[in-house]
C-alpha positions in Angstrom: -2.0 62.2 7.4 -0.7 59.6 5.3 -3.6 57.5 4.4 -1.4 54.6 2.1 0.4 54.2 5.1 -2.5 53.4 7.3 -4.1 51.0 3.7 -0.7 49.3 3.4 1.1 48.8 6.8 5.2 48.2 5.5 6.3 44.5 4.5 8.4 43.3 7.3 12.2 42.8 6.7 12.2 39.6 7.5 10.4 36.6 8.4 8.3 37.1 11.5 8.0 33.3 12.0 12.0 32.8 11.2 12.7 32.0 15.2 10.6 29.0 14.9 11.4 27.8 11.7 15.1 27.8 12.8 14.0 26.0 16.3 12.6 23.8 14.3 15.0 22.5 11.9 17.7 22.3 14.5 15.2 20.2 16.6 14.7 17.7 13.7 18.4 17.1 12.7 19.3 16.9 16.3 16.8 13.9 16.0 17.4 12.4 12.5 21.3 12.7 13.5 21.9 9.9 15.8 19.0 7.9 13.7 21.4 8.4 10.4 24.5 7.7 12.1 23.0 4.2 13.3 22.1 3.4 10.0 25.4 4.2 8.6 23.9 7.0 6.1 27.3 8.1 4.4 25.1 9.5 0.6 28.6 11.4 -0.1 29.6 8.0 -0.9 28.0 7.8 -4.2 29.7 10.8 -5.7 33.6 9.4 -5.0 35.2 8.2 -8.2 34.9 5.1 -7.5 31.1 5.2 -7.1 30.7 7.2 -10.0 32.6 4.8 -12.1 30.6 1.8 -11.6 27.4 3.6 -11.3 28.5 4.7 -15.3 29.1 1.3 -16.0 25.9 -0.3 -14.8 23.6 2.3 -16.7 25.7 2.1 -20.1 24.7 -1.9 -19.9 21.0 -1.0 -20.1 21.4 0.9 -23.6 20.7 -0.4 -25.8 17.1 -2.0 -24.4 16.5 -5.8 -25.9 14.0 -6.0 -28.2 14.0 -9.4 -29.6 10.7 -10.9 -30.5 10.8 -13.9 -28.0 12.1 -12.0 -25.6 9.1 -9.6 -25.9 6.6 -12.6 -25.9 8.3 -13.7 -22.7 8.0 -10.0 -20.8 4.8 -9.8 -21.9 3.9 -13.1 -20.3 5.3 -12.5 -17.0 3.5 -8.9 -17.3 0.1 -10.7 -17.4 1.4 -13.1 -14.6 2.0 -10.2 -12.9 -1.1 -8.6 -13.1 -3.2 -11.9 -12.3 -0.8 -12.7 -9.0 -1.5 -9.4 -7.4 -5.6 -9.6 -8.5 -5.9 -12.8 -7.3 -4.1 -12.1 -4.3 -6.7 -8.9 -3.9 -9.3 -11.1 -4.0 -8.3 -13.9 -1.5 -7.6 -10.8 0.8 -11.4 -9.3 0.2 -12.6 -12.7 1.3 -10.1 -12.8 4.6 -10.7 -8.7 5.5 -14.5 -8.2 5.0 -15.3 -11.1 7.5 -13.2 -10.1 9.9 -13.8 -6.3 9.4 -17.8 -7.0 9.8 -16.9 -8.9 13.1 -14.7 -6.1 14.4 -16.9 -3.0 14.1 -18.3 -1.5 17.0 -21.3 0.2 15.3 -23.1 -3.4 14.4 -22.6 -4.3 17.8 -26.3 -5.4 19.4 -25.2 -5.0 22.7 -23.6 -1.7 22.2 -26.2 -0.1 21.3 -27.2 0.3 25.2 -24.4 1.6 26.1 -21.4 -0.4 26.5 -20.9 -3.2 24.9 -20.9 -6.9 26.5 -17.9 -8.4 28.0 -18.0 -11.8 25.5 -18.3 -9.3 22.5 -16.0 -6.8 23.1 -13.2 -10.0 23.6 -14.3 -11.2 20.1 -13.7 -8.0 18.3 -10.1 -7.1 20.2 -9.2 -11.0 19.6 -10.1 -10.4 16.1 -8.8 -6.9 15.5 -5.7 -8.7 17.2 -5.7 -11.7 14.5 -5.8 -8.2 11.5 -2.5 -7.3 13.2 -0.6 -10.0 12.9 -1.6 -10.6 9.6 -0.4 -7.0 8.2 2.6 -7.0 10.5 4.1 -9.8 8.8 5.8 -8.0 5.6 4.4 -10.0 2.2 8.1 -10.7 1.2 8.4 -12.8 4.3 4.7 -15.0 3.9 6.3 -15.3 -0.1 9.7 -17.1 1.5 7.8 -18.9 4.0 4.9 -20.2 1.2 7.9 -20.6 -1.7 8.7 -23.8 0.9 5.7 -24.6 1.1 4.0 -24.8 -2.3 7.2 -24.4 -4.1 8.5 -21.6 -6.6 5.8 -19.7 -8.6 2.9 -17.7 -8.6 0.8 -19.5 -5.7 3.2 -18.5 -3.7 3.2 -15.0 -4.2 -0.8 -14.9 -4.4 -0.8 -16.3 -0.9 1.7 -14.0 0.3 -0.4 -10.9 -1.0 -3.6 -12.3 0.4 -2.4 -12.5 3.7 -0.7 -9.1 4.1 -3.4 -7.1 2.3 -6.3 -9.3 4.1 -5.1 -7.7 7.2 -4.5 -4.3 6.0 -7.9 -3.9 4.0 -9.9 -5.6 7.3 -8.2 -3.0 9.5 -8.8 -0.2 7.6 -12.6 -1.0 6.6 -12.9 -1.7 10.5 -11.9 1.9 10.8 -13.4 3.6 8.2 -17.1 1.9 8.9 -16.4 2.6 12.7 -15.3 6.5 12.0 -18.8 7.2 9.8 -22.3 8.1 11.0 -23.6 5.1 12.4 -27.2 6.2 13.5 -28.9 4.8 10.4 -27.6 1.6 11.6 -28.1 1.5 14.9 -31.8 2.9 13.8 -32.0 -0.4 12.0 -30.3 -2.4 14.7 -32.9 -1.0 17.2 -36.0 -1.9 15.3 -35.1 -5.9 14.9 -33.1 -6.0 11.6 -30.2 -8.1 11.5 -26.3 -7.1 11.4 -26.5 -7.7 7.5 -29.3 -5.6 6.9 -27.8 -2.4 8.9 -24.5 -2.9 7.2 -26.2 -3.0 3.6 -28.8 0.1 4.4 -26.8 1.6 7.1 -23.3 1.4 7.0 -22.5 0.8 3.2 -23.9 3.4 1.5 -22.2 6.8 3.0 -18.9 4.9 2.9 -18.6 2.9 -0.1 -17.0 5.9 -1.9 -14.1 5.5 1.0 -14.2 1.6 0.9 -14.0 1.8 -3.4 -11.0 4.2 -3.3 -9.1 2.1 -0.5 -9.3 -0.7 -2.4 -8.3 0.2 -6.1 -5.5 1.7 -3.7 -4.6 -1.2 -2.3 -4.5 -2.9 -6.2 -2.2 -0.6 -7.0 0.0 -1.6 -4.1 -0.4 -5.1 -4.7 0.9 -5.0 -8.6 4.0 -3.2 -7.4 4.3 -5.8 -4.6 4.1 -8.8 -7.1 6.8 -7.8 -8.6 9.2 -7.5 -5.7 8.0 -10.9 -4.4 9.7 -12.4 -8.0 12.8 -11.9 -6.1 11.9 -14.5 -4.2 10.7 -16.9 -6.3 7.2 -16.6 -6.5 7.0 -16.2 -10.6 6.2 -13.3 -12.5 7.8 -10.0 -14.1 9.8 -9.8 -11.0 11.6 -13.4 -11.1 12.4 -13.1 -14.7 14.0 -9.6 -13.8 16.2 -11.0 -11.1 17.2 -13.8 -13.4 18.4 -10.8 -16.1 20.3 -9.0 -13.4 22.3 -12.1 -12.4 23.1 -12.8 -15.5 24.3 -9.2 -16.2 21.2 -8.3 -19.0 21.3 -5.1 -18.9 19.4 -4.9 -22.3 17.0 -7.2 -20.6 16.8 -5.1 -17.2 16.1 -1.8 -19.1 13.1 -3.5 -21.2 11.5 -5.4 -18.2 12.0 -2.1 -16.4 10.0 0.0 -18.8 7.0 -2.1 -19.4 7.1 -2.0 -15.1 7.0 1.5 -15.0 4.3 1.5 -17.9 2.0 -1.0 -15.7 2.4 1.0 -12.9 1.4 4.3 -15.0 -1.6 2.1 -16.7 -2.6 1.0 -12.9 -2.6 4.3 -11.7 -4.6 6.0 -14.7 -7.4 3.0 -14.5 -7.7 3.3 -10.6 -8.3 7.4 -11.0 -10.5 6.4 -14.6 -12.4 4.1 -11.3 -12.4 6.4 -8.9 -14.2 9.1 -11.0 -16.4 6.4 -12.3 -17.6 5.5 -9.0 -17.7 9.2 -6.8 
């Protein structure tokens, strides 16, 4: 008998799970089909000669980068301005999503704790959870242009913006991520007459402030990238003073500005892992 046989059954010739893989693929572009063809997704487009031509053009106008002194001083203005709109707008957004989140959670519920919870509660939290919706569903480009006529071009605008849209994303997700953890320490404390503050401090807060921390330096992240695209709009920053390069065909300009971006973005992203480490 031929015991490598038995040791080492033969490699199949070919892919046992090919029939569904296949099934598969033809089920998604059957789908993703009628989806591109409604969005007009032509991408052999950008390799005609035509295409190709002015897409030679626009990146030979970014060589060679500018580099003038005041021009410098000037990026690296907008850079800090850039950095301050989207912290400040983090902040104003703490201060709209913790309330709300607190409000919203079903584990510092009193009257859930015997059972199910009270008719007048249980409207306040879906009323608020509803009021975290239609914060985040509202893009931050569009509360920028709405706040830009308000207040006016500049910064403010753009802080207000970000504090609105991230208020209601960071209040929906801490909702969900103090709602999703163990919550018998703080119904524990609930039960034996401490106050909603106390079991969210001892009960809640400590096995998911790891979570909350990474969210958050997550959600800074976003915001920087976001302050930039809301200078589009007018609301100040590295972002306006880019769109004023591009319509004035800077290419010099654009290829600078767009280099110190991508070296915030990198500097962001290295300080929020540095802060996630820090704090696990």
């Amino acid at each position: 008998m031929n015991t490598g046989a038995l040791r080492h059954p033969p490699a199949p010739e070919r892919d046992p799970a090919w029939r569904a893989r296949l099934s598969w693929t033809v089920a998604a572009l059957v789908l993703l089909w009628p989806l591109g063809v409604a969005t007009e997704f032509k991408p052999w487009q950008l390799f005609d000669e035509r295409s190709r031509a002015v897409t030679g053009h626009f990146l030979a106008s970014f060589l060679p980068p500018a580099l003038g002194p005041d021009f410098l001083a000037l990026t690296a203005r907008e850079t800090w301005r850039t950095v301050a709109m989207a912290t400040a707008g983090l902040t104003l957004a703490l201060l709209v999503a913790w309330p709300l989140a607190l409000l919203s959670v079903r584990a510092l519920s009193i009257s859930a704790l015997r059972g199910r919870m009270a008719t007048l509660p249980f409207v306040v939290r879906q009323g608020l959870r509803f009021g975290l919706i239609v914060l985040r569903s509202v893009p931050e480009l569009v509360w920028a242009l709405l706040f830009v006529r308000v207040v006016g071009l500049g910064p403010t605008a753009g802080v207000l913006a970000i504090a609105l849209t991230y208020g209601g994303m960071l209040g929906k997700v801490y909702a969900e991520i103090l709602d999703s953890g163990e919550a018998h320490a703080a119904q524990a404390l609930l039960r034996n007459g401490c106050g909603r503050m106390q079991a969210f401090w001892f009960g809640l807060l400590p096995q998911n402030a790891s979570e909350l921390v990474s969210y958050t330096i997550y959600r800074w992240e976003c915001a920087i990238r976001s302050s930039v695209v809301l200078g589009f709009v007018g609301a100040g920053g590295l972002g306006q003073q880019l769109d004023s390069s591009m319509k004035m065909f800077a290419g010099g300009e654009v290829s600078t500005m767009l280099l110190v971006f991508f070296g915030l973005v990198a500097l962001a992203d290295r300080l929020s892992g540095w802060l996630r480490k820090a704090l696990a």
